[in-house]
TITIDO-799643 format. One record per residue (C-alpha): residue in one letter; x, y, z. Coordinates in nm, 4 decimals, padded with zeros to 6 digits. Layout:
<nodes>
<miti A&east X&north Y&up Z>
...
</nodes>
This chain:
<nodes>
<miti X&east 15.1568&north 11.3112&up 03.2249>
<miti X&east 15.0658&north 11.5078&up 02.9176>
<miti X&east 14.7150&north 11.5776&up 02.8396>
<miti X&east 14.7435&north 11.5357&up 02.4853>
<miti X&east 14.6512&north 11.1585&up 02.3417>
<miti X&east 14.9598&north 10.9835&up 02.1860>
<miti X&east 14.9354&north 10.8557&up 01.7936>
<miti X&east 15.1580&north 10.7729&up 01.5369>
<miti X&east 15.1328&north 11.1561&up 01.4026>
<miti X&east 15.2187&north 11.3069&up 01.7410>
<miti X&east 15.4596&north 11.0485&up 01.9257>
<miti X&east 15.7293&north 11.1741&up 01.8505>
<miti X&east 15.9188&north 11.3316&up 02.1630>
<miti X&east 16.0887&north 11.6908&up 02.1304>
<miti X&east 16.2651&north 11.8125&up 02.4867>
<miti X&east 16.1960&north 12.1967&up 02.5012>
<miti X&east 16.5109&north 12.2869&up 02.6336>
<miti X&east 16.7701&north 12.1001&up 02.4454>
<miti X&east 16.5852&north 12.1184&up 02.1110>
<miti X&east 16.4596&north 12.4390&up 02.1077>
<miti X&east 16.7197&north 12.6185&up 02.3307>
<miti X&east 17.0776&north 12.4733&up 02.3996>
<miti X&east 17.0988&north 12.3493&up 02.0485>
<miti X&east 17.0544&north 12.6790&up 01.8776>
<miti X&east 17.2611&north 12.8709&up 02.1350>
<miti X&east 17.5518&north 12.5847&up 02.0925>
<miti X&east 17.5048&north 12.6130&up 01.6810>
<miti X&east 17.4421&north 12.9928&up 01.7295>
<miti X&east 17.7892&north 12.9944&up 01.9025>
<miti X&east 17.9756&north 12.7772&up 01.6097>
<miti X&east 17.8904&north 13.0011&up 01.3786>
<miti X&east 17.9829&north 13.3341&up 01.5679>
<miti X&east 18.3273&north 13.1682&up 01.6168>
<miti X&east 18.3186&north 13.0758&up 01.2664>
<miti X&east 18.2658&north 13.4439&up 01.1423>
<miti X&east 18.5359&north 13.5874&up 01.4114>
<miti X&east 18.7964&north 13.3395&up 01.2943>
<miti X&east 18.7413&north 13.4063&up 00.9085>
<miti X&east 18.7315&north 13.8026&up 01.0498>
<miti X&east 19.0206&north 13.8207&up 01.2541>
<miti X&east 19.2234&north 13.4499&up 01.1856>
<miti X&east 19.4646&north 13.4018&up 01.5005>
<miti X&east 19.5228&north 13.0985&up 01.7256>
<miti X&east 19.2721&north 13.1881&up 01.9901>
<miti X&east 19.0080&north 13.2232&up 01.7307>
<miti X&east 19.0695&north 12.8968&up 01.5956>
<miti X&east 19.0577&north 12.7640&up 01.9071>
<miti X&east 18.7428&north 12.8858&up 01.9745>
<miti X&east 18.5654&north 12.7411&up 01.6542>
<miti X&east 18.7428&north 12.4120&up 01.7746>
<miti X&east 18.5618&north 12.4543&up 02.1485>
<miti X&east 18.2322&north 12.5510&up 01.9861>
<miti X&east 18.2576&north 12.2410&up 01.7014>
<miti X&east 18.3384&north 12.0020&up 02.0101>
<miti X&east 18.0319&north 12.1340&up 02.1839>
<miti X&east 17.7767&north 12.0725&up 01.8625>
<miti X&east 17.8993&north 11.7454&up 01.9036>
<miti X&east 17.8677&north 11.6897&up 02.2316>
<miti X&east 17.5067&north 11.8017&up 02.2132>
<miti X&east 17.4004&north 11.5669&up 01.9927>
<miti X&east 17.5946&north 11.2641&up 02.1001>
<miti X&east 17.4645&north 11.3507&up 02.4433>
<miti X&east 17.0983&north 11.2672&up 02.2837>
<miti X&east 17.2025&north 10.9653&up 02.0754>
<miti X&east 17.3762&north 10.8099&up 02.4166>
<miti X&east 17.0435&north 10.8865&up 02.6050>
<miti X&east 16.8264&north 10.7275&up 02.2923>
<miti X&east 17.0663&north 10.4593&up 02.2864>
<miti X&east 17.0111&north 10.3471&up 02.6300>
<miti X&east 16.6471&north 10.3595&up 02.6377>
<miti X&east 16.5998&north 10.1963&up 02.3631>
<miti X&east 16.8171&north 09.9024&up 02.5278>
<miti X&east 16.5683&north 09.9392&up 02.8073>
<miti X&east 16.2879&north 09.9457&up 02.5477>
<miti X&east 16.4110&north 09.5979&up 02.3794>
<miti X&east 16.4469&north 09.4686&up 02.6989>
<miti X&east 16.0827&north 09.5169&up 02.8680>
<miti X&east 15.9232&north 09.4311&up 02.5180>
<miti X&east 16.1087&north 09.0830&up 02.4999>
<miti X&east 15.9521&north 08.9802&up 02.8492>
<miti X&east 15.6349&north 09.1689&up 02.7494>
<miti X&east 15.5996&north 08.9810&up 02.4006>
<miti X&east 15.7196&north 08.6728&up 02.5923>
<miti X&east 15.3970&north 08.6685&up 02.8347>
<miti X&east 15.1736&north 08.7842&up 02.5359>
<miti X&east 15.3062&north 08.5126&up 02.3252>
<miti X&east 15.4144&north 08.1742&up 02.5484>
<miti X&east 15.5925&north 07.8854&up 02.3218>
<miti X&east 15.6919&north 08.1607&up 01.9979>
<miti X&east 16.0230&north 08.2576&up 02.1517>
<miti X&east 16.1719&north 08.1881&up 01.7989>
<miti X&east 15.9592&north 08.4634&up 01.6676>
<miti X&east 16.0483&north 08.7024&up 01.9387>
<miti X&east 16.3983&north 08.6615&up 01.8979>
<miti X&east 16.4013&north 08.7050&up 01.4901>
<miti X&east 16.2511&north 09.0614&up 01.4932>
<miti X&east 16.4836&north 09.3180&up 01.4698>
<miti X&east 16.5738&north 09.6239&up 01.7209>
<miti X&east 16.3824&north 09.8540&up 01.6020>
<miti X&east 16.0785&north 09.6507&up 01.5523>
<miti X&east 16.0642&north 09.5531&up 01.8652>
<miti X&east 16.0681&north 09.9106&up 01.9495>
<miti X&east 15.7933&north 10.0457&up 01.7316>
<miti X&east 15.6212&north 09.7803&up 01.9023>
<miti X&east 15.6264&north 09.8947&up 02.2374>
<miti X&east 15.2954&north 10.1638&up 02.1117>
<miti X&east 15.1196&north 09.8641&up 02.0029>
<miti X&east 14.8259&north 09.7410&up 02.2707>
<miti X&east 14.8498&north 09.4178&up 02.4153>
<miti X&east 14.5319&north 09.2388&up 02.1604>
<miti X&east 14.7335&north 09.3769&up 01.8664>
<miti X&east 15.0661&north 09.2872&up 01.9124>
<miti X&east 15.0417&north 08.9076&up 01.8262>
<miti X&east 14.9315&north 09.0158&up 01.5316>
<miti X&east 15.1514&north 09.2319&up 01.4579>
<miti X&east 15.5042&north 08.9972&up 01.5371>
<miti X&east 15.3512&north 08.7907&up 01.3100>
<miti X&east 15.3083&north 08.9846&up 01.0151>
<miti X&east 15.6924&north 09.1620&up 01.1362>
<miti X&east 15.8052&north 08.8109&up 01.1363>
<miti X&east 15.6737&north 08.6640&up 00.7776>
<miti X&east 15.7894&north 09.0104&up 00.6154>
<miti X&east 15.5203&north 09.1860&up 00.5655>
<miti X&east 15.5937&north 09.4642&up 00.8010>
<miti X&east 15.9995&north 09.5009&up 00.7935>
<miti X&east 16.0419&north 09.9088&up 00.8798>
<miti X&east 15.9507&north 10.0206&up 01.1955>
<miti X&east 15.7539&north 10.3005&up 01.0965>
<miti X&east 15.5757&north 10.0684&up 00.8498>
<miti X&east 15.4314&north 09.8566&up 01.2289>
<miti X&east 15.3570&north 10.1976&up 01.4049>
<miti X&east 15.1345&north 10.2835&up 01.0967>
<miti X&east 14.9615&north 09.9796&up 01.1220>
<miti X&east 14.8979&north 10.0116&up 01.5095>
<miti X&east 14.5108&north 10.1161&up 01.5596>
<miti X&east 14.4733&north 10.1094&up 01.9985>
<miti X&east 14.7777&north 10.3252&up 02.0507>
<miti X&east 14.9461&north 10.2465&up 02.3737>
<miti X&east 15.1005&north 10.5766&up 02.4844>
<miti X&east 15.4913&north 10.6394&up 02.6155>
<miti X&east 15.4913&north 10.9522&up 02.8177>
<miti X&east 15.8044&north 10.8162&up 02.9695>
<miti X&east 16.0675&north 10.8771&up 02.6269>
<miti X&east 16.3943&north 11.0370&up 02.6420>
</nodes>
């Protein structure tokens, strides 16, 4: 577990060796087979600017399917979580959106009544607009 406390200016989760490394190697790449195709334009170098544009991709759809099932995950464990916070205001839980319900997953267990309420009358719609509000961040070590 990191050492370093979670808030809303330092939650956000950056994986050392896909952000920092394999993406600018695989963009790196792209752009050398770029260059060598406008430099020397035959069917191999095409093909390699095709390889190297299927592998950007791949990269980041890679993340986004990751992200995409955690944050099913996410939904999931804050529905039952918000449903033994808050017993008899299913209604409520079940109008806030997907991505409040994951901002809300930060928010400590006192606060987040509050909090679906105000996400529920309007007040808060974005879910950067609920992490701002959160003041006893719960930590998420665990992100993708």
């Amino acid at each position: 577990m990191p050492t370093t406390e979670q808030h809303y200016g330092s939650h956000r989760r950056y994986f050392k060796w896909h952000h920092f490394v394999a993406q600018p190697i695989i963009i790196a790449n792209f752009i050398i087979q770029l260059a060598w195709l406008i430099n020397e334009p035959t069917r191999w170098s095409a093909w390699q600017v095709v390889f190297a544009a299927g592998l950007v991709i791949f990269s980041f759809t890679a993340r986004s399917m990751a992200l995409r099932a955690q944050d099913r995950v996410i939904r999931l464990e804050e529905r039952l979580r918000l449903s033994q916070l808050m017993p008899g205001e299913q209604a409520a839980i079940n109008s806030l959106s997907h991505r409040q319900l994951i901002a809300l997953r930060f928010a400590s267990d006192e606060e987040v009544p509050d909090l679906v309420r105000r996400s529920v009358s309007g007040e808060l719609t974005k879910s950067e607009q609920i992490k701002k509000e959160i003041r006893n961040w719960r930590p998420d070590y665990l992100r993708v």
